[in-house]
C-alpha positions as CSV (number, residue, x, y, z in Angstrom):
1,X,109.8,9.5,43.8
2,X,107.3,12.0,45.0
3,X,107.9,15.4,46.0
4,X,108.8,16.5,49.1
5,X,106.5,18.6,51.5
6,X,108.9,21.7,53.3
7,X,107.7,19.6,56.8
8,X,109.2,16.7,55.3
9,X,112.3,18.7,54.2
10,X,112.5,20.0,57.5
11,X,112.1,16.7,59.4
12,X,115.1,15.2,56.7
13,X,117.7,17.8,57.6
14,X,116.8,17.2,61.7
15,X,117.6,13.6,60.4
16,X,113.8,12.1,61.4
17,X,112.1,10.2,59.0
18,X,108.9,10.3,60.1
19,X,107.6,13.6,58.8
20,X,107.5,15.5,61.9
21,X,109.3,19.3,62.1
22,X,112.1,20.0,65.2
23,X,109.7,22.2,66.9
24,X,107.0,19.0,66.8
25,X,109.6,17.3,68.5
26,X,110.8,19.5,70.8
27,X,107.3,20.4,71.7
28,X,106.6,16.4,72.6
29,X,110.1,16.2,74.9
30,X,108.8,19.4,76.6
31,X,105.1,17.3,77.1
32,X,106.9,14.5,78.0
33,X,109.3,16.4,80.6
34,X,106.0,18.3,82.0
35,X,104.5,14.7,83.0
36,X,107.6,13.6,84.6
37,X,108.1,16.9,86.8
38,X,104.3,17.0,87.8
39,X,104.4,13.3,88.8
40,X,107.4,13.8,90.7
41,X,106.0,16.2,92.4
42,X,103.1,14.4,93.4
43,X,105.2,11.7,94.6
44,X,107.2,13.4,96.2
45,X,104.6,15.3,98.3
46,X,103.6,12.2,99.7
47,X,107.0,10.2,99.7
48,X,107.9,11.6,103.4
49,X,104.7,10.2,104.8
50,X,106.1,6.7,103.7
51,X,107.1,4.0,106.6
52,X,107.9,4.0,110.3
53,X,109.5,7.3,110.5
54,X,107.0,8.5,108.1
55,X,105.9,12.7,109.0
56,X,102.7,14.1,109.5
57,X,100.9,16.1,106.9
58,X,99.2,19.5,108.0
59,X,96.4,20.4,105.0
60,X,94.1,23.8,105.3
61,X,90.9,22.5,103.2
62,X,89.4,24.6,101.1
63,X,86.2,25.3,103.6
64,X,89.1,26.2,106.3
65,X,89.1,23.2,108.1
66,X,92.7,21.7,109.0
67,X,93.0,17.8,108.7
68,X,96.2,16.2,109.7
69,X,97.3,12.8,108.2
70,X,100.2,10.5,107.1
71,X,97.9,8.2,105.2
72,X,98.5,8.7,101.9
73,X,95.4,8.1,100.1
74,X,94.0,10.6,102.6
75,X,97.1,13.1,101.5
76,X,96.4,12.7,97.7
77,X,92.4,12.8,97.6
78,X,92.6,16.4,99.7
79,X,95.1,17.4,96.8
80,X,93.6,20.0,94.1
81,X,95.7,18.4,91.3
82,X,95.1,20.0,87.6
83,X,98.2,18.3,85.8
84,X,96.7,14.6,83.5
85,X,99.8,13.3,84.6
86,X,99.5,13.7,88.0
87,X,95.9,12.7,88.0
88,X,97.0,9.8,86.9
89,X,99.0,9.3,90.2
90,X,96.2,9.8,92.3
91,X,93.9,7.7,90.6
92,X,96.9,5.3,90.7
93,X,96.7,5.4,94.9
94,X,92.5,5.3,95.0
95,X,92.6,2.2,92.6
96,X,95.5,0.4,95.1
97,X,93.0,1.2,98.4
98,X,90.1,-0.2,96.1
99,X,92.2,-3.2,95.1
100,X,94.1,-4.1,98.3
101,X,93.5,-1.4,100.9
102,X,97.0,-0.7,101.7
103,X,100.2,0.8,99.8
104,X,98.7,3.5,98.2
105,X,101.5,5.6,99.3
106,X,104.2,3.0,98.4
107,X,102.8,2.8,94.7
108,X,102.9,6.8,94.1
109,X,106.6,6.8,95.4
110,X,107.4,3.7,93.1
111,X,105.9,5.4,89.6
112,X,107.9,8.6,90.6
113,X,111.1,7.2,91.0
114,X,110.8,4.9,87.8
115,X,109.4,8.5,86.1
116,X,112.8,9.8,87.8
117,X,114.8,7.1,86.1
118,X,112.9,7.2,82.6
119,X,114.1,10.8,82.8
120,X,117.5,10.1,83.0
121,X,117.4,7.7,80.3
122,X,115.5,10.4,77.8
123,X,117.8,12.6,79.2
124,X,121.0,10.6,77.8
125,X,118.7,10.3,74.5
126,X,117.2,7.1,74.3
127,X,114.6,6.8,72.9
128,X,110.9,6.7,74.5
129,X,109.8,3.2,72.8
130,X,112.8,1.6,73.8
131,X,112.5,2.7,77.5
């Protein structure tokens, strides 16, 4: 058998197998918890808007301007978004108005609440593979 790297040692006593330290690990649920939260936000920004009794969005641009809208698509390309994750989101809407010109807001509100639920499930420490 070879020897043992201290990494190696570490990631045997966390009981991993797969070389990585705990503060590798910890470090990837805290990634993976960052992307859920910022998507969720992003979701939710735009969830009211959704349906029949859906509420108006008042946005200052950044030249000043006001625009008013419950269109989604409208809502999320005004957005200044930073977070990859909830890029993603938006990019997720503009490809569903390219595609099929309607339910961009329904598709945002869909990935956040199944974000929501893979939350819970990493939460109750399954692992992310299996979800």
């Amino acid at each position: 058998s070879l020897p043992r790297t201290n990494s190696q040692r570490k990631s045997t006593m966390a009981g991993g197998n797969t070389g990585e330290t705990l503060q590798e690990r910890a470090k990837g649920k805290d990634i993976r918890l960052s992307n859920i939260v910022a998507a969720k936000a992003v979701a939710n920004a735009v969830r009211t808007s959704l349906g029949p009794r859906g509420m108006d969005k008042l946005m200052q641009l950044s030249s000043g301007e006001v625009l008013i809208s419950n269109d989604g698509a409208t809502i999320l390309s005004k957005m200044n978004v930073l977070h990859p994750a909830a890029k993603m989101l938006v990019e997720l809407s503009q490809s569903q108005d390219i595609e099929a010109g309607d339910g961009t807001t329904t598709v945002v509100v869909i990935a956040g609440a199944l974000l929501e639920a893979c939350g819970a499930l990493l939460s109750k420490g399954i692992h992310p593979t299996a979800i």
